[in-house]
N, CA, C and O of each residue as an XYZ file, in Angstrom:
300
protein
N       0.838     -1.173      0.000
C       0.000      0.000      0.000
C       0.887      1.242      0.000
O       1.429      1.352      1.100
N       1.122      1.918     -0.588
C       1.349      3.510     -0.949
C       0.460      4.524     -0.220
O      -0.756      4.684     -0.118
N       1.273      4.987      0.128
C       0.328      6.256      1.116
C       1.143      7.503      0.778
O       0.923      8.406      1.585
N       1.875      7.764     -0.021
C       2.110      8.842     -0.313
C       2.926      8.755     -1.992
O       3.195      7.790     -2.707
N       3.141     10.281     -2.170
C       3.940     10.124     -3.619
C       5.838     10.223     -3.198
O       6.660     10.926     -3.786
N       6.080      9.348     -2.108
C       7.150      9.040     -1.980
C       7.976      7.998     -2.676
O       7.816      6.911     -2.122
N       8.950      7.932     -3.873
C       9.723      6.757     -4.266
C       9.918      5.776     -3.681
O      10.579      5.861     -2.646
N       9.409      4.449     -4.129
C       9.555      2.955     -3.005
C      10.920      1.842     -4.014
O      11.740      1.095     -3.480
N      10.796      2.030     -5.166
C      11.503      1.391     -6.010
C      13.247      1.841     -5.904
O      13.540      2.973     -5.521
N      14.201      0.952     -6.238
C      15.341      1.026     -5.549
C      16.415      2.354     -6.421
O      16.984      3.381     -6.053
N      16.261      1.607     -7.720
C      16.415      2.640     -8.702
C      15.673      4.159     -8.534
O      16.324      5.109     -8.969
N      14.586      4.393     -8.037
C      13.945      6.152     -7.741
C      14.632      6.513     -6.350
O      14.669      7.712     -6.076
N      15.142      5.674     -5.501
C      15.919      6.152     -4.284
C      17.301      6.201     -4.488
O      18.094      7.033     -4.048
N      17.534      5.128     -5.271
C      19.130      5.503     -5.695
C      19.177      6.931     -6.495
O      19.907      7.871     -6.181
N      18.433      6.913     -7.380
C      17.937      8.485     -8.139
C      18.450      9.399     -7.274
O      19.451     10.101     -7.419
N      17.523      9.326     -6.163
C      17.009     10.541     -5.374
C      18.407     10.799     -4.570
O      18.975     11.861     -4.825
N      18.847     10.159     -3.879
C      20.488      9.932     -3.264
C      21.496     10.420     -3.563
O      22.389     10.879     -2.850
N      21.368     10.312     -5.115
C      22.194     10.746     -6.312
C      21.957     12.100     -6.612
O      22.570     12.405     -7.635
N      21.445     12.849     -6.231
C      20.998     13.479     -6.498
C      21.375     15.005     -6.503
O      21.274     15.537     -5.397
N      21.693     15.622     -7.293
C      22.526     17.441     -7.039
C      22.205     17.735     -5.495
O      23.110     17.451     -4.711
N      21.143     18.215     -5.023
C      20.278     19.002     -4.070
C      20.693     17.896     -2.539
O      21.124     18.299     -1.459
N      20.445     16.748     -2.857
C      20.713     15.768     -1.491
C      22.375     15.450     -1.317
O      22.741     15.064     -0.207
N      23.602     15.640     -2.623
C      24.355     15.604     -2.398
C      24.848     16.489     -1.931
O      25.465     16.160     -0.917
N      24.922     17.888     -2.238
C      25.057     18.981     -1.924
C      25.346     19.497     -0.402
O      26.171     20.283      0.063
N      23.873     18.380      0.401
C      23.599     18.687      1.926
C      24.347     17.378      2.305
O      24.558     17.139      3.494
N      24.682     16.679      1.508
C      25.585     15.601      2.575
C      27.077     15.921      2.315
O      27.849     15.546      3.197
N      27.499     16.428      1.458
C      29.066     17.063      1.114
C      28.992     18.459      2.234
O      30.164     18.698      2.525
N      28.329     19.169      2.752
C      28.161     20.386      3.958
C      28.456     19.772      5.266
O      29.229     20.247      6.098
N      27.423     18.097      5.447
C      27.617     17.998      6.656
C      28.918     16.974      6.425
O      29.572     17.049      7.466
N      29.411     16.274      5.727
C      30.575     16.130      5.808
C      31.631     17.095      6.185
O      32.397     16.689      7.060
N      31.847     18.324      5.702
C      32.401     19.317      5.924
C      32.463     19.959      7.408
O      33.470     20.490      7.877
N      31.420     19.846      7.963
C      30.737     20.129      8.877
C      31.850     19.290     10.295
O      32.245     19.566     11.427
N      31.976     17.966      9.110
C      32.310     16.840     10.532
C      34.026     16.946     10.740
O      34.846     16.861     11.653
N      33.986     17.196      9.222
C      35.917     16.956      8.818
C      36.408     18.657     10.306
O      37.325     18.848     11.105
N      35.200     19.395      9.910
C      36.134     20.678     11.208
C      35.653     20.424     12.301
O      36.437     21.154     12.909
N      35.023     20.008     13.097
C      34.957     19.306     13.766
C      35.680     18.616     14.823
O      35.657     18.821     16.037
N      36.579     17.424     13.872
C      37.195     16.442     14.237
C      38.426     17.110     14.056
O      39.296     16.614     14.772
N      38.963     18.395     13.112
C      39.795     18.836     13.365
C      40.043     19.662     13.779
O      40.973     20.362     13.381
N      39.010     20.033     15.157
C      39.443     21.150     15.997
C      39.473     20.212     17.143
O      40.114     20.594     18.122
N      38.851     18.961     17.204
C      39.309     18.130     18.940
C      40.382     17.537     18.415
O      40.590     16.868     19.427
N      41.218     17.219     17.717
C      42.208     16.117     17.176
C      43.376     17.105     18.190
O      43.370     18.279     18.560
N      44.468     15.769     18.418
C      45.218     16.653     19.360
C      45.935     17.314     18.238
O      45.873     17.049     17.038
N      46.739     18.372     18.956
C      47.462     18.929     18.104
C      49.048     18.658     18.447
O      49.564     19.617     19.022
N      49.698     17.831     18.270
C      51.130     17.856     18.830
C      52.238     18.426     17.563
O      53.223     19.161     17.634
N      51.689     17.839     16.591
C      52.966     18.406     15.214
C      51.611     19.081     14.277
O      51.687     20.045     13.515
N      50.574     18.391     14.542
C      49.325     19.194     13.737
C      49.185     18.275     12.290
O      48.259     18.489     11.508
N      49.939     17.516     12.109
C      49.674     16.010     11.039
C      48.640     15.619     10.750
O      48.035     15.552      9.680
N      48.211     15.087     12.676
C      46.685     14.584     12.339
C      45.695     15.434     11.961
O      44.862     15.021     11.155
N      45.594     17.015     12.567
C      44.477     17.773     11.918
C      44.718     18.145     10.580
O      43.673     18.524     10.051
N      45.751     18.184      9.787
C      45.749     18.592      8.446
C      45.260     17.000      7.666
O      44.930     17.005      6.480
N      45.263     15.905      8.349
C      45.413     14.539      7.834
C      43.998     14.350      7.364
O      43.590     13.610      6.469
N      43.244     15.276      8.248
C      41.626     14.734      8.091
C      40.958     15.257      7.191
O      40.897     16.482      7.086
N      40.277     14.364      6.301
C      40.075     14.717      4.688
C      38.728     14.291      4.503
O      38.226     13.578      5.373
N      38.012     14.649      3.412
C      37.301     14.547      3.154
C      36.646     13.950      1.747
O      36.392     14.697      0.802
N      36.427     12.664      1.722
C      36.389     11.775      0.301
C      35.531     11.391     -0.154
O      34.923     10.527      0.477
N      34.962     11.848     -1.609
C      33.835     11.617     -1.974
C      33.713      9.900     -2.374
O      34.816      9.407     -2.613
N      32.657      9.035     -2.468
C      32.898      7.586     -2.922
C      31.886      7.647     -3.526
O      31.147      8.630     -3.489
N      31.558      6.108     -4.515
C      30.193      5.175     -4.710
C      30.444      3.920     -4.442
O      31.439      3.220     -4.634
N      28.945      3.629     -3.757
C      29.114      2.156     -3.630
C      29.333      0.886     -4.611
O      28.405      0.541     -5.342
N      30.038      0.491     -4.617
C      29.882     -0.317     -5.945
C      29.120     -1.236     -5.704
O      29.046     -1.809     -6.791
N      28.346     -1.898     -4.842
C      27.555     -2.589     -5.093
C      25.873     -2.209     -5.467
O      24.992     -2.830     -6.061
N      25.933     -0.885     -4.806
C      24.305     -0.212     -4.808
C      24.163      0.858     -5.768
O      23.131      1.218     -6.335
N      25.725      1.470     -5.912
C      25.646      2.748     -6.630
C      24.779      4.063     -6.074
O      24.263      4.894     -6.821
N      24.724      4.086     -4.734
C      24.834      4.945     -3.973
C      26.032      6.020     -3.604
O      26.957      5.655     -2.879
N      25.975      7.366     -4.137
C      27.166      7.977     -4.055
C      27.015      8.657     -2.700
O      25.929      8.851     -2.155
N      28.497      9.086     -2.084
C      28.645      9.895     -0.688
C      29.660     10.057     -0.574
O      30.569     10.040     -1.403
N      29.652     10.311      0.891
C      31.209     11.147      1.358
C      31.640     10.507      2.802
O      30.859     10.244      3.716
N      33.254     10.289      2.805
C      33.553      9.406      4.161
C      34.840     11.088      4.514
O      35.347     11.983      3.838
N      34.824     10.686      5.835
C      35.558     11.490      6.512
C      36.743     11.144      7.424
O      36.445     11.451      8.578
N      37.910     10.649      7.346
C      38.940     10.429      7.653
C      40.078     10.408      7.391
O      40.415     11.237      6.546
N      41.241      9.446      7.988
C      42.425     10.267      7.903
C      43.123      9.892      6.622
O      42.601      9.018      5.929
N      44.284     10.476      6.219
C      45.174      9.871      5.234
C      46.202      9.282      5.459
O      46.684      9.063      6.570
N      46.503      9.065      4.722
C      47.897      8.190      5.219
C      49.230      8.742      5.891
O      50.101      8.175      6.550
N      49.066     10.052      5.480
C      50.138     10.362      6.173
C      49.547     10.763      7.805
O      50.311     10.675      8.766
N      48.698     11.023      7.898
C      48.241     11.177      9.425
C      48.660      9.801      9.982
O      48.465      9.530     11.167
């Protein structure tokens, strides 16, 4: 049963996910998290706060695109 004109099919949510306007607000709060984490990160040489990055991905199995927030390698 459908009770609204909300997308139920996997492909119209992957759509929607994908999407300019919803990526947009999840690349902010990524951003959001990366300063954040690099204003509590200790600071001893300051490595780890420059280390913390911000990386866009897709899933390869769902093809869901997003953003992960952590360190690099040189951190």
């Amino acid at each position: 049963m459908k009770m609204d004109d909300r997308p139920t099919s996997r492909d119209a949510l992957r759509e929607l996910a994908n999407s300019e306007q919803v990526q947009q607000v999840c690349r902010q709060v990524a951003k959001d998290i990366q300063r954040d984490a690099r204003r509590f990160a200790p600071a001893r040489t300051g490595n780890l706060r420059r280390g913390i990055q911000v990386e866009e991905y897709t899933d390869l199995e769902t093809g869901y695109e997003g953003f992960a927030v952590g360190w690099g390698d040189r951190a």
